[in-house]
C-alpha positions, 0 to 999 in steps of 0.5 A, spaced: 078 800 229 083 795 231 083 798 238 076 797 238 075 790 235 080 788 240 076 791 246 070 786 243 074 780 242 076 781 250 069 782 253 066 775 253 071 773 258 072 779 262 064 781 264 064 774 266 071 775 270 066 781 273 061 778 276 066 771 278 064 769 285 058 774 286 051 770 288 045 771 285 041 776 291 048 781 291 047 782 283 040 785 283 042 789 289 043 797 287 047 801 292 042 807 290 036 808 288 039 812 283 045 807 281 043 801 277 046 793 280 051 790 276 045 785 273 042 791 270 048 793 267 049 786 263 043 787 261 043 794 259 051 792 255 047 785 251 041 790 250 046 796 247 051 791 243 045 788 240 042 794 237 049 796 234 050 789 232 043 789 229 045 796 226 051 796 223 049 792 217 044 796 214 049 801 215 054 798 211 049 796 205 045 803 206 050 809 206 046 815 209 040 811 213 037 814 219 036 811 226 030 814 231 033 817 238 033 811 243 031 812 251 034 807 255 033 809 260 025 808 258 027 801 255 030 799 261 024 801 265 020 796 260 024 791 260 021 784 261 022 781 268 024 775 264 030 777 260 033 779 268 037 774 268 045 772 269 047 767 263 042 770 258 046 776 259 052 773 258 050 768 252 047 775 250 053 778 250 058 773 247 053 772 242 052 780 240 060 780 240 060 774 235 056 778 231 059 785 231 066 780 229 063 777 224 060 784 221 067 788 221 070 782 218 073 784 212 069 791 211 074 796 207 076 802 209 071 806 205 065 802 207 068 803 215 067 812 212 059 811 210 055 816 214 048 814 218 044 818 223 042 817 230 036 822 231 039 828 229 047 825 231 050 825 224 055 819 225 060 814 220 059 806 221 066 805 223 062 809 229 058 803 231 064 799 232 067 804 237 061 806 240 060 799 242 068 798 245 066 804 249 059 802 252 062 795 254 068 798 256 065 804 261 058 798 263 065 793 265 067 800 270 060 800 272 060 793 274 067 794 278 064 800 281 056 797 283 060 790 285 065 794 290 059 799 293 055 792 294 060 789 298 062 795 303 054 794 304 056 787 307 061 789 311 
C-alpha cells in the first residue's frame, strides 16, 4: 500500500512535468483517430481518480457495497466540451490525489481488506488505492507515448 500512496503523492508534479512546454494546439492533437491526445488523457486520469477518490469512503464505511460497471469509453464520448481544459485537468488531479491521501490516511490494516464489487468484479478497498497508482502510473506513459507520436508529426 505504501507503494501505491507514494506513486500518488508524486503525480501532481509529474503530470504537469508531462506536459511542460507543450502548446495548447499540440495537447488536442491525436496521433490517430483511434489513440486519444495527451489533454484526453488528463482529463480521463482526473476523471478516473476522482471516481476512486469519490468511492473509497463508502467503501471503508459500507463493507460489501456495489459499484455498477463504468464505460469509459462511453463517458468520454459525453463529456462536456468545457471540462477540455489543461488546468482544470491539473487542479482536478491535484485535487483528486489530496482526496485519496486524506482518505487513506490512518485507515487499518483490517479496513484496507473490506470487500466492495465493481459490476461483478469482486475487489478489496485497498484495491482502490492500487488501482488509481496504476491508472495514473499507465495514463503518465500514455502522455509520454502521445506527446512523442505528436512531436515526430512536427518534424
Amino acid at each position: 500500500m505504501r507503494d501505491a500512496l507514494d506513486a500518488l503523492r508524486s503525480f501532481p508534479g509529474r503530470f504537469r512535468r508531462s506536459i511542460e512546454g507543450l502548446p495548447d494546439a499540440e495537447l488536442e492533437v491525436r496521433p490517430a483517430p483511434d489513440v486519444w491526445s495527451v489533454l484526453e488523457y488528463l482529463v480521463h486520469t482526473r476523471e478516473v481518480l476522482d471516481i476512486i477518490g469519490m468511492g473509497l469512503p463508502l467503501v471503508l464505511e459500507q463493507p460489501g457495497i456495489a459499484f455498477p460497471e463504468l464505460d469509459v469509453d462511453e463517458s468520454a464520448a459525453t463529456r462536456p466540451d468545457w471540462v477540455m481544459e489543461r488546468d482544470l485537468a491539473l487542479g482536478g488531479i491535484d485535487q483528486a490525489v489530496a482526496v485519496l491521501l486524506a482518505e487513506a490516511d490512518g485507515v487499518t490494516d483490517e479496513a484496507w481488506t473490506r470487500p466492495f464489487t465493481i459490476g461483478t468484479e469482486a475487489h478489496d478497498a485497498g484495491w482502490n488505492v492500487r488501482h488509481a497508482a496504476h491508472e495514473g502510473a499507465h495514463h503518465l506513459r500514455d502522455i509520454e507515448r502521445v506527446r512523442a507520436l505528436v512531436s515526430r508529426a512536427d518534424d
